[in-house]
N, C-alpha and C positions, 0 to 999 in steps of 0.2 A: 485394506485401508484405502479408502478413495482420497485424493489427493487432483489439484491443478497442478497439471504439467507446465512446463518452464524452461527458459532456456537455462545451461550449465553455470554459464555466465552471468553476471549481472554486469551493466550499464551505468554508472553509477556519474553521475554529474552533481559535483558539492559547491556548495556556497566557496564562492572565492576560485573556485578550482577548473580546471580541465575535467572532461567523461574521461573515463579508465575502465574496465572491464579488469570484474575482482570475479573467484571464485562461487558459485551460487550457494550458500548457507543454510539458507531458509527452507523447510517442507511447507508446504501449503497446503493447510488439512480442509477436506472440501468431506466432512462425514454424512453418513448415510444418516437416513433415519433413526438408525437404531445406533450405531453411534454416538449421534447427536444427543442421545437419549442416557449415554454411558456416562459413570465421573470420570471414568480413565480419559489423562489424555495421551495420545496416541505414540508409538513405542518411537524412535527414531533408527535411524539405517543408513545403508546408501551413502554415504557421507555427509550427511545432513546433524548439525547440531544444535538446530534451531527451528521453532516452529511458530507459524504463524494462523491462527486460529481465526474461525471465524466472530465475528464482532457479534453477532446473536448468540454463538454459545457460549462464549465470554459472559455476555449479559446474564444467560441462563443460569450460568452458574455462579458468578457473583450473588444473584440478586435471589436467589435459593436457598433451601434450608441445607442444602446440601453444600455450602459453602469448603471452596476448597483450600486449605492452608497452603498446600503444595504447589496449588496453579501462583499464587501472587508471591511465594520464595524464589516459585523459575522464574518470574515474571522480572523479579528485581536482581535476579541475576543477569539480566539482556537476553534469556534463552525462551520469550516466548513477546511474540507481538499480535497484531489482531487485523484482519484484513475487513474492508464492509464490499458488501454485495452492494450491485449498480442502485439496487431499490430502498438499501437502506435508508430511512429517515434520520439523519446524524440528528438534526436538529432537534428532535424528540427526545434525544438521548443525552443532554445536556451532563445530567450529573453522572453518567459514566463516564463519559468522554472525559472530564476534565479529573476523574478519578483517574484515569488510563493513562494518561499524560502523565502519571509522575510513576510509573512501573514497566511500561510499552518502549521499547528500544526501536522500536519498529512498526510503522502501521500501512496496508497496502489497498488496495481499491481496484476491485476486480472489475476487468471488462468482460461480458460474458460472449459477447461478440464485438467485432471492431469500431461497427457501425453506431455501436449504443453509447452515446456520447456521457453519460448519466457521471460516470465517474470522473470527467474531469471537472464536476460540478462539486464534487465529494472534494477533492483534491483543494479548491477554491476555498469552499467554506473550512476548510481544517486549517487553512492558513491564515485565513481574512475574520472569521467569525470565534475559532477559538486560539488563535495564534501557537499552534505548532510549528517549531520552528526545529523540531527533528526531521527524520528519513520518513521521506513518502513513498512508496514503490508502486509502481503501473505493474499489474497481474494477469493474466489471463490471454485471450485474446490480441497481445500486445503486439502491433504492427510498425517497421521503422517509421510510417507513414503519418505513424502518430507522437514522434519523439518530439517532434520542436513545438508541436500544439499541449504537449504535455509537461515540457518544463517552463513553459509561460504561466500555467496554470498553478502549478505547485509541487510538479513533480519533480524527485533528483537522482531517483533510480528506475530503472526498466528492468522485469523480470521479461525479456521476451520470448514469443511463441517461440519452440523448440527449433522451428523449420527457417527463422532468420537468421542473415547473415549480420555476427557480430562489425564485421570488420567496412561493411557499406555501413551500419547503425551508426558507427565513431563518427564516419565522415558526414554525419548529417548536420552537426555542429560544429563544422569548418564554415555551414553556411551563414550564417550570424554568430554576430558576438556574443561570449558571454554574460556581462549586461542586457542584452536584448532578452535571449533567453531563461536567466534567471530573475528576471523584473518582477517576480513574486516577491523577493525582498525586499526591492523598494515599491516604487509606484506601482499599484493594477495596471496590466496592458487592457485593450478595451475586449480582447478576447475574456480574460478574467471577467474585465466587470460587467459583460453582457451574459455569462454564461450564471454570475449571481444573481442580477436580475430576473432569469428565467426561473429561479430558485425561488424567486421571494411569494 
């Protein structure tokens, strides 16, 4: 089973709250082809009780004759959420997205490298255009480097790359407040609203 790796940990910065560092829950299902192809979804292990699916096979299978009863009963249990690829078009995907919001516990935005800024556009428009105002998670590629450009944005959890240190990560949000940092819930910082601009 192919899967994004991840740190153990999760990073978790909440509304109103201080970051804390909770145990990692979520599998991040990254399927092959043929996979991708399968109804099954994927078996869980590892200490993992929770799975976060990609947002195209979500669609695939939603929107198929092969409709699953079993995906949207785990879904509205909280044991399955859906993560989007940097090149997803969310905006396309309007009546899913606002489908998903009322079954998804969980929704996360892969960076495929660190450099690819695409998801913190993703993270923008989920807060600004369809007003999620649950768990967003940074996935993939995720570097401390990128924690405080990512809770301006819309982020409030880091899955980070395996090889960062949790304990430097904490200390990146001693460096502003939390108002500065979570300013997705109130006003746009100008980083939000030029990275929507770039969107439109």
């Amino acid at each position: 089973m192919n899967t994004i790796a991840s740190h153990q940990e999760i990073l978790h910065f909440p509304k109103g709250g201080k970051p804390t560092l909770v145990p990692n829950e979520w599998l991040i299902w990254n399927p092959s082809q043929e996979e991708f192809q399968s109804a099954r979804l994927p078996d869980l292990g590892d200490g993992f009780h929770k799975v976060l699916l990609p947002f195209s096979w979500w669609c695939d299978r939603i929107n198929s004759h092969q409709h699953d009863a079993n995906l949207l009963a785990q879904s509205n249990k909280g044991q399955i959420g859906v993560w989007f690829a940097a090149d997803d078009d969310i905006l396309n995907h309007i009546e899913e997205i606002e489908a998903g919001k009322k079954v998804w516990s969980l929704v996360a935005a892969h960076f495929p490298i660190f450099r690819d800024g695409r998801s913190f556009s993703t993270a923008a428009l989920l807060r600004s255009r369809f007003a999620w105002d649950g768990e967003i998670r940074a996935i993939g590629d995720v570097l401390i480097d990128q924690l405080l450009q990512g809770a301006r944005v819309g982020f409030d959890s880091f899955a980070l790359r395996p090889d960062q240190k949790t304990d430097v990560a904490l200390k990146q949000f001693d460096l502003f407040s939390v108002t500065t940092q979570n300013s997705w819930r109130g006003k746009r910082t100008f980083i939000a609203e030029t990275l929507l601009e770039e969107t439109a």
